[in-house]
C-alpha positions as CSV (number, residue, x, y, z in Angstrom):
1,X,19.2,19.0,19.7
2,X,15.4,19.4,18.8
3,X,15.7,22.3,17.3
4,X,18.9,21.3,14.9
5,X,16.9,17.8,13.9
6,X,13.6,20.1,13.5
7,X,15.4,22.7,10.8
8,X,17.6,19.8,9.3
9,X,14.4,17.9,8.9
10,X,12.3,21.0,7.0
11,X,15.8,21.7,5.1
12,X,15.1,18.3,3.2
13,X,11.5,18.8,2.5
14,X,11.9,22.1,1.2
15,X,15.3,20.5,-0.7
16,X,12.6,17.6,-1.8
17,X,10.4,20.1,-3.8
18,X,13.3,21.7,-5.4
19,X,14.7,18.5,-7.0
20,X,11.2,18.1,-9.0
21,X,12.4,20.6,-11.2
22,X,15.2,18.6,-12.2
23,X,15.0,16.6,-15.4
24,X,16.7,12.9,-15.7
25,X,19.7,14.7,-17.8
26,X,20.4,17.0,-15.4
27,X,20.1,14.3,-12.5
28,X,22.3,12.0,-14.4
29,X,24.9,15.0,-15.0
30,X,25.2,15.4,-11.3
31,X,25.3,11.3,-10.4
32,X,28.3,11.0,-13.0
33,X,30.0,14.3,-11.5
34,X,29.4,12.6,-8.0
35,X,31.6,10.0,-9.3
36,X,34.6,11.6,-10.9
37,X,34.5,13.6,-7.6
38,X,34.8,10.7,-5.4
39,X,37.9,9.2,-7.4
40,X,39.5,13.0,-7.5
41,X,38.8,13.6,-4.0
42,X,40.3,10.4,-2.4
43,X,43.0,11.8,-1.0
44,X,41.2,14.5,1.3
45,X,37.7,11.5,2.6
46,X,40.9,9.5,3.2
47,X,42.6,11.5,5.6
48,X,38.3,11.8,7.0
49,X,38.8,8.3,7.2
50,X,41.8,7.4,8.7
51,X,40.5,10.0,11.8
52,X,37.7,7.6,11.9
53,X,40.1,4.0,12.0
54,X,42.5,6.0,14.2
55,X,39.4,6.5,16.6
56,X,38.0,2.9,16.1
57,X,41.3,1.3,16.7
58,X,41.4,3.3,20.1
59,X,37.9,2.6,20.8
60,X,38.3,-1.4,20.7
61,X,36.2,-1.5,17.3
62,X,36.5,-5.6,16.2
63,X,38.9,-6.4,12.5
64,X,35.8,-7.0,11.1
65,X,34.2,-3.6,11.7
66,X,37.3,-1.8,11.3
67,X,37.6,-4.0,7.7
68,X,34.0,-2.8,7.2
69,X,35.2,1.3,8.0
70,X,38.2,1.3,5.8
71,X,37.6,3.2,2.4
72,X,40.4,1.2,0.3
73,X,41.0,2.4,-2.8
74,X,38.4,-0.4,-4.3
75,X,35.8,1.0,-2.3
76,X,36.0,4.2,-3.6
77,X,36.3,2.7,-7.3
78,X,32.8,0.6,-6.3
79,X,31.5,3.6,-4.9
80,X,31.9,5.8,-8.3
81,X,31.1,2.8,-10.2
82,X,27.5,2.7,-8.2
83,X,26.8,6.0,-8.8
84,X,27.4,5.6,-12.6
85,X,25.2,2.5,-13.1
86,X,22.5,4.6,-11.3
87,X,22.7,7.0,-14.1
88,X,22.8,4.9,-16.6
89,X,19.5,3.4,-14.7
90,X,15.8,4.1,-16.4
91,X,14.3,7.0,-13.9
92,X,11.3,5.7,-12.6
93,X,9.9,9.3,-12.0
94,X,7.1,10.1,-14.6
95,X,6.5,6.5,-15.4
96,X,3.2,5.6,-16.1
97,X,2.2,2.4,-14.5
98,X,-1.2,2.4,-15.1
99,X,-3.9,4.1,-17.9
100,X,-7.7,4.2,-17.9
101,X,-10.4,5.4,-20.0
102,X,-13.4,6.0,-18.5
103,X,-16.8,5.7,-20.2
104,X,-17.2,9.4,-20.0
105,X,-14.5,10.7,-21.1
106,X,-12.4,10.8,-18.3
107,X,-8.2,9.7,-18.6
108,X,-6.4,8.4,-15.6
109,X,-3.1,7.8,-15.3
110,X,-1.3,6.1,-12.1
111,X,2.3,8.1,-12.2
112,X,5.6,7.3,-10.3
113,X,6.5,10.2,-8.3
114,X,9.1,10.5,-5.8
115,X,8.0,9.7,-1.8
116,X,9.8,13.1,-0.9
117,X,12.1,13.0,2.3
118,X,14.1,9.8,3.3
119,X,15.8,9.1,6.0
120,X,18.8,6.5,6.1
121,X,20.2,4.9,9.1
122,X,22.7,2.7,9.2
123,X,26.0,1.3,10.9
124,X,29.8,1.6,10.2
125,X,30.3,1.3,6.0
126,X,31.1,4.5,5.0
127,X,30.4,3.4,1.2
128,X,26.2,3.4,1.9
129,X,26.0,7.0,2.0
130,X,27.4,7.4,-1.8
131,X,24.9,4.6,-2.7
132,X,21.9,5.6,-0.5
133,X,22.4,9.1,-1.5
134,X,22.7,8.5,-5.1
135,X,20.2,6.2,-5.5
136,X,17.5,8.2,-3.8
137,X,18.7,11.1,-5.7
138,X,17.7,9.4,-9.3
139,X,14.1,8.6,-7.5
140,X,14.0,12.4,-7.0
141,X,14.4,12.1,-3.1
142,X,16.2,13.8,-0.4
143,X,17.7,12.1,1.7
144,X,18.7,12.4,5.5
145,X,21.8,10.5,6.5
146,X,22.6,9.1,9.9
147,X,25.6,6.7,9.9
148,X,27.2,5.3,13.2
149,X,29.4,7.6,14.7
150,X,32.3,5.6,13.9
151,X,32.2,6.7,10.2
152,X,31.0,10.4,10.9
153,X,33.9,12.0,9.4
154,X,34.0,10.1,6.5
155,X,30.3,10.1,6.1
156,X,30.5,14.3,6.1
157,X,33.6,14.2,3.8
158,X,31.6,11.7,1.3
159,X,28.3,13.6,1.5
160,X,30.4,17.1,1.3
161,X,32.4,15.9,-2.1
162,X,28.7,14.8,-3.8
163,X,26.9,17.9,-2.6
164,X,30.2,20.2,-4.5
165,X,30.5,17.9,-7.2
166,X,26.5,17.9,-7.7
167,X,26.2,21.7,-7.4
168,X,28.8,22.5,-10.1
169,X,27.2,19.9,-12.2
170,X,24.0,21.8,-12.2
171,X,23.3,25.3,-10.0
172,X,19.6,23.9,-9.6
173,X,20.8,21.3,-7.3
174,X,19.7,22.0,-4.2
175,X,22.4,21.7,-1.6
176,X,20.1,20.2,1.4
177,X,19.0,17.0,-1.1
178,X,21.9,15.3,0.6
179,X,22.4,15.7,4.4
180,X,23.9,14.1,7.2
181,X,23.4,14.4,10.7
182,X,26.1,16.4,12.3
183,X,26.3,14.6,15.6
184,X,26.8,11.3,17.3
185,X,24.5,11.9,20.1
186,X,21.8,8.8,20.3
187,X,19.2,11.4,21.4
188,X,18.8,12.5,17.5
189,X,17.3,9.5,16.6
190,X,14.1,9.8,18.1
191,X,13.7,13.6,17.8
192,X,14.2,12.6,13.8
193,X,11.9,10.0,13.6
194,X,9.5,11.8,15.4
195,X,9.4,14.9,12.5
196,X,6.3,13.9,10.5
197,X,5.7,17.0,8.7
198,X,8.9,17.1,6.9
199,X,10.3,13.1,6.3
200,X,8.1,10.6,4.5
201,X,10.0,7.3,5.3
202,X,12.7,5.3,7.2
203,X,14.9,3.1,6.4
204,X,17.3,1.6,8.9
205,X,20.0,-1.2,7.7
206,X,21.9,-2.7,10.0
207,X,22.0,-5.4,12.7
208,X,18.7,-6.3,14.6
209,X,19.4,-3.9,17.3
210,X,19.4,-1.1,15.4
211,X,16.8,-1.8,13.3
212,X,13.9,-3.1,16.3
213,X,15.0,-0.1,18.1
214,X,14.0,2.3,15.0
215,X,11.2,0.4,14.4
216,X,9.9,1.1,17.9
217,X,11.0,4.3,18.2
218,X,9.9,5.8,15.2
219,X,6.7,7.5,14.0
220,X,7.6,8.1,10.3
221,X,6.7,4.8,8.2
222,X,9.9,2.5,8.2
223,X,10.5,0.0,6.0
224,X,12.6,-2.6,7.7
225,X,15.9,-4.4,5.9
226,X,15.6,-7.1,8.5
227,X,18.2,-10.1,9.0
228,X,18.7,-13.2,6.6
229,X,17.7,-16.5,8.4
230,X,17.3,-18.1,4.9
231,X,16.9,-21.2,4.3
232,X,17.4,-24.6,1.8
233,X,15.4,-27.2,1.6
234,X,16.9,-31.0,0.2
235,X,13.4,-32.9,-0.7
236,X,13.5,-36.4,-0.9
237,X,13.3,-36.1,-4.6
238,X,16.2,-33.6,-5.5
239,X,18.8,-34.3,-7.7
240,X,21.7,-35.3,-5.4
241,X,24.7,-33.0,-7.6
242,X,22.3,-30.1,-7.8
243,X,21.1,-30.3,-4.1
244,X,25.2,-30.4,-3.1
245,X,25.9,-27.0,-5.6
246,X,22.8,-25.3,-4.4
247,X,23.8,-26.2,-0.2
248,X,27.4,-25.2,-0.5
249,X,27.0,-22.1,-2.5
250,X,24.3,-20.6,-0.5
251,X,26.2,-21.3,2.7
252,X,30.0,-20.6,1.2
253,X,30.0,-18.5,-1.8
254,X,29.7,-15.1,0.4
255,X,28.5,-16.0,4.2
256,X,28.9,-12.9,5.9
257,X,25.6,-11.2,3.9
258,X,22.1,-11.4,4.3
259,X,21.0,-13.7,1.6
260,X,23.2,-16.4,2.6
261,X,21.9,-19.8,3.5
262,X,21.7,-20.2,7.8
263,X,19.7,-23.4,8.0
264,X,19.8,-26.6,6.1
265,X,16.8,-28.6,5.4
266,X,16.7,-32.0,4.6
267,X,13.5,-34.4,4.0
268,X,13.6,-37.3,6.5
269,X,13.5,-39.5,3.9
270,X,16.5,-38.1,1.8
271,X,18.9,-41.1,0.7
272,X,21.7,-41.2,3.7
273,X,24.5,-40.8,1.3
274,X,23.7,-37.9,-0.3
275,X,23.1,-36.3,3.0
276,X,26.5,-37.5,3.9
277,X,28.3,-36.2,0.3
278,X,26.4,-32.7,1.6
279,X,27.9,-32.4,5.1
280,X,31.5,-33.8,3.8
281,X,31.2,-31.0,1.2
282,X,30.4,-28.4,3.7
283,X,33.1,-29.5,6.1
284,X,35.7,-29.4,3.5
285,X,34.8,-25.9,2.9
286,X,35.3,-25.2,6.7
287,X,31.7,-24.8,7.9
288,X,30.7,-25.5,11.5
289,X,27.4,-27.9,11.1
290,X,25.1,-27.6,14.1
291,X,22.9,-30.4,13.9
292,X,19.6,-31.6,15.7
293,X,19.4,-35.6,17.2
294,X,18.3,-37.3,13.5
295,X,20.9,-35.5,11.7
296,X,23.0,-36.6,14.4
297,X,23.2,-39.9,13.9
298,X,23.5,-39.5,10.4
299,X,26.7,-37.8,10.8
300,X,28.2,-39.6,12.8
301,X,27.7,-43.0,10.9
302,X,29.8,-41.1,8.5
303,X,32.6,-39.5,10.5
304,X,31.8,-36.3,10.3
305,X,32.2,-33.6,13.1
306,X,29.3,-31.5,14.4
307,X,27.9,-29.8,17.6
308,X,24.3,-30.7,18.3
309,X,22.2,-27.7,17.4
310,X,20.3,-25.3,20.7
311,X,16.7,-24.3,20.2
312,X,18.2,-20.8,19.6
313,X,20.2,-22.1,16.4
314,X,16.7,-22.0,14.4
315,X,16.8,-18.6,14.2
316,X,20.3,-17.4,14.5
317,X,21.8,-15.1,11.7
318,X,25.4,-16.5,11.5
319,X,27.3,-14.4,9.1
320,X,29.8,-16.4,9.3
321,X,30.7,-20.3,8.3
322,X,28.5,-22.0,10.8
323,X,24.8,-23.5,9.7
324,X,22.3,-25.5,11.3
325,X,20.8,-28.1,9.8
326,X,17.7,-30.5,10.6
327,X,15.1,-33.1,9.5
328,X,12.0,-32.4,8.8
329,X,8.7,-34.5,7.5
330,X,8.7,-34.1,3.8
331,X,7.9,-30.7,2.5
332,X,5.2,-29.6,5.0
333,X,7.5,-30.0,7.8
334,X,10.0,-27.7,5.7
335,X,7.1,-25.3,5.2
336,X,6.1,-24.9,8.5
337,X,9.7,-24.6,10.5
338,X,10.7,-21.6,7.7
339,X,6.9,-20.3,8.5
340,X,8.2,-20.3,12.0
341,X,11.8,-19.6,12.3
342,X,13.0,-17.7,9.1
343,X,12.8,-13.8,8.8
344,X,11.0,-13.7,5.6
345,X,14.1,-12.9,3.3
346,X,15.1,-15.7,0.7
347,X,14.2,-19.5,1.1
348,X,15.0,-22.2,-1.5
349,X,13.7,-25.9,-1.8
350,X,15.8,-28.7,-4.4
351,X,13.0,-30.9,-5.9
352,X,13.0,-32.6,-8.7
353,X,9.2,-32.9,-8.4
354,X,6.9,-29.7,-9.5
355,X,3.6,-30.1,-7.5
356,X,6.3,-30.2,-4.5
357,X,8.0,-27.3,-5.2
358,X,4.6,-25.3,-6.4
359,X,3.7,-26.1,-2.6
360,X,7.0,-24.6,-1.2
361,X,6.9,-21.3,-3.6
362,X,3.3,-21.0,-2.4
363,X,3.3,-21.5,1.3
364,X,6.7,-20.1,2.3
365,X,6.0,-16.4,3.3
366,X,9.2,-14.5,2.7
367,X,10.0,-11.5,0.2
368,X,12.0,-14.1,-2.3
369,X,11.3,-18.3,-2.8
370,X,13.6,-20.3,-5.5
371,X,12.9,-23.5,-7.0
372,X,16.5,-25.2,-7.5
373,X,18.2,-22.2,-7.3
374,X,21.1,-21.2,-4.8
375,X,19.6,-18.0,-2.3
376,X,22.5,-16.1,-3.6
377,X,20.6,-14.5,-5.9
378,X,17.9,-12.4,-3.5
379,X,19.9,-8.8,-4.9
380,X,18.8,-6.0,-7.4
381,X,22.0,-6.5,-9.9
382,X,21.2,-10.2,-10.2
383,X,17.5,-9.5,-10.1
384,X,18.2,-6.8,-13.1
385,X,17.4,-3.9,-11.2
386,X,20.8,-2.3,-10.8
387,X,21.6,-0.9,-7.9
388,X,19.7,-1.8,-4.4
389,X,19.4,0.0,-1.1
390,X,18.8,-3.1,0.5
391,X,16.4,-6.0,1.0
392,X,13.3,-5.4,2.2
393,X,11.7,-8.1,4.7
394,X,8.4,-6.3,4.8
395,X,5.1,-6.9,3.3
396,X,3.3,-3.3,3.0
397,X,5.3,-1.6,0.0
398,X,8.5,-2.4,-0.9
399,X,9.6,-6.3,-0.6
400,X,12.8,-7.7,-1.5
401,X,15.0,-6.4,-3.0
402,X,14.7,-2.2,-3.0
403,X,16.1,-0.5,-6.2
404,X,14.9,2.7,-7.9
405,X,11.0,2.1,-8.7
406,X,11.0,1.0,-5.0
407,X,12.0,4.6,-4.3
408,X,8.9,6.3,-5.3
409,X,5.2,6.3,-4.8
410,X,2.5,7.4,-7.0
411,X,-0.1,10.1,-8.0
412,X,-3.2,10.0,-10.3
413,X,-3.6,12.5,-12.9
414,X,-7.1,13.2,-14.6
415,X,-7.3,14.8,-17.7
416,X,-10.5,15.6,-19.5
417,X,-12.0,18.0,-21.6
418,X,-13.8,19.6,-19.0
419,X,-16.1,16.9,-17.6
420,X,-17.9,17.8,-14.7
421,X,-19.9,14.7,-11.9
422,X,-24.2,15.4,-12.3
């Protein structure tokens, strides 16, 4: 086992050098070959995959992670389409993000360059290792891919048809850019994480589980795509349609991701009615409230079902159509419970009063804060950026949402006509 992670691990930083030598025509050639290759090659990852449901199915695997396993024949189409948008994506490798001239002559220039070796782990959708793969192919990285060993065979047979398809594309690819780990053991983990010398970064996406456990396991840098406990905040000054639209879509509109609404916040001194129109509006669309005392009583003036909420409700990721919901004191109160309970991912206040929300947008620490806007909107295509490989919750590099200039570092270059320091 060490030895396989050891020479898979130096196979990816030796594959990392190589792909500097590719120019962005060449890389696009190969992410649009990728694609065509995925939609001809169906037939044979979906045999991979059935082995993998078959196993599942046997296994005890939930609907919901079996739904999550299955490569259907949109999934491969989304797939392809991914990897064609990342082509058609500006590189970020060579960009200049910064120029100075010095007083003696001196040019600097602060240039995007790729971070060299990532390494992706992640749970049972088979579809992130065309879209991790491809995306930190265009940053010029390779990348390490270590997928729950209920998708290992249709991992392999993914990785397999966009290692071919890239190779014929272009000879210079090199073939150990894209690599998955060959075995389910648990023991690889650590014995990855712990190769310094050869990968530059981390990234785990997944549950909580997975993603503490990599965090405290690993000695390469991770950057973590932590839960969603996101939030909406109803001031006592927002617009009573707009806060409705905004609550129900962040909840409804796609609960089982990371950027949906979990917990909703409402001023204590809201008007009673429209908190009522709000709850009504969620019930009809078949969401569970769990409430605290205040809210309570509110609701049940108005006939409307609930279960009273548990300390652990604050900071529960549901996934699913269930949110909390609780009074606080005006706008501090709001502050201070996301300070305290949220995860740091996407947090919204409804005001229709500016120095109130300029006081949420500036004291709520998370990676993405809306003013009036639904939290559905904390992902790269709707933040123009393409594709994503995830949101990120932390504060040191990357934060939010993680698309292709996310995907590289920097150098500086100095160019002069041959100055020399006295």
């Amino acid at each position: 086992m060490q030895n396989e992670m050891v020479a898979l691990a130096r196979r990816a930083r030796i594959a990392s050098r190589q792909l500097n030598r590719l120019s962005t025509e060449m890389k696009n050639s190969c992410l649009r070959a990728m694609a065509d290759a995925l939609m001809q090659d169906q037939e044979l990852i979906r045999g991979e995959n059935e082995k993998d449901l078959a196993a599942g199915k046997e296994s005890g695997l939930s609907s919901a992670m079996l739904d999550r396993l299955d490569l259907t024949p949109k999934r491969f189409e989304a797939m392809a389409n991914g990897l064609r948008e990342v082509a058609d994506l500006p590189d970020p490798v060579g960009h200049v993000i910064e120029e100075r001239h010095r007083p003696n002559g001196l040019l600097l220039r602060k240039v995007a360059t790729p971070i060299g070796v990532i390494a992706i782990i992640y749970e049972s959708r088979p579809n992130v290792t065309a879209d991790a793969a491809g995306l930190c192919f265009k940053a010029g990285n390779a990348t390490i891919l270590r997928g729950g060993k209920e998708a290992i065979h249709s991992n392999q047979a993914i990785a397999r048809t966009l290692i071919t398809a890239a190779r014929t594309a272009c000879p210079d690819f090199p073939e150990h850019a894209i690599q998955v780990v060959p075995t389910t053991d648990r023991e690889a983990i650590p014995v990855l994480l712990a190769q310094t010398e050869s990968i530059d970064l981390c990234i785990p996406r997944g549950g909580e589980g997975l993603i503490r456990a990599v965090a405290e396991c690993s000695r390469i840098p991770v950057i973590k795509h932590y839960k969603g406990v996101c939030h909406v905040y109803t001031d006592r000054d927002a617009a009573p349609e707009m806060a409705q639209a905004i609550v129900v879509n962040s909840k409804t509109q796609r609960p089982g991701v990371c950027n949906a609404a979990e917990t909703w916040l409402v001023d204590k001194e809201c008007d009673a009615m429209m908190v009522l129109k709000i709850a009504q509006a969620l019930t009809a669309a078949g969401v569970q409230l769990r409430v605290d005392q205040p809210t309570s009583e509110c609701l049940t003036a108005g006939g409307i079902p609930f279960e009273l909420a548990t300390d652990e409700d604050w900071d529960e990721e549901y996934l699913d159509l269930v949110i909390s919901v609780k009074m606080v004191d005006g706008v501090q109160g709001a502050i201070d419970h996301v300070n305290q309970h949220g995860s740091g991912h996407s947090d919204s206040i409804v005001t229709r009063q500016e120095s109130t929300a300029k006081q949420f947008l500036s004291e709520v620490d998370a990676s993405a804060v809306y003013w009036n806007t639904s939290t559905r909107f904390t992902d790269g295509a709707e933040f123009g950026m393409g594709a994503e490989i995830g949101i990120s919750t932390d504060k040191i590099g990357a934060r939010g949402p993680m698309g292709l200039p996310e995907l590289t570092t920097y150098k500086w270059i100095g160019t002069s006509d041959g100055l020399i320091r006295g």
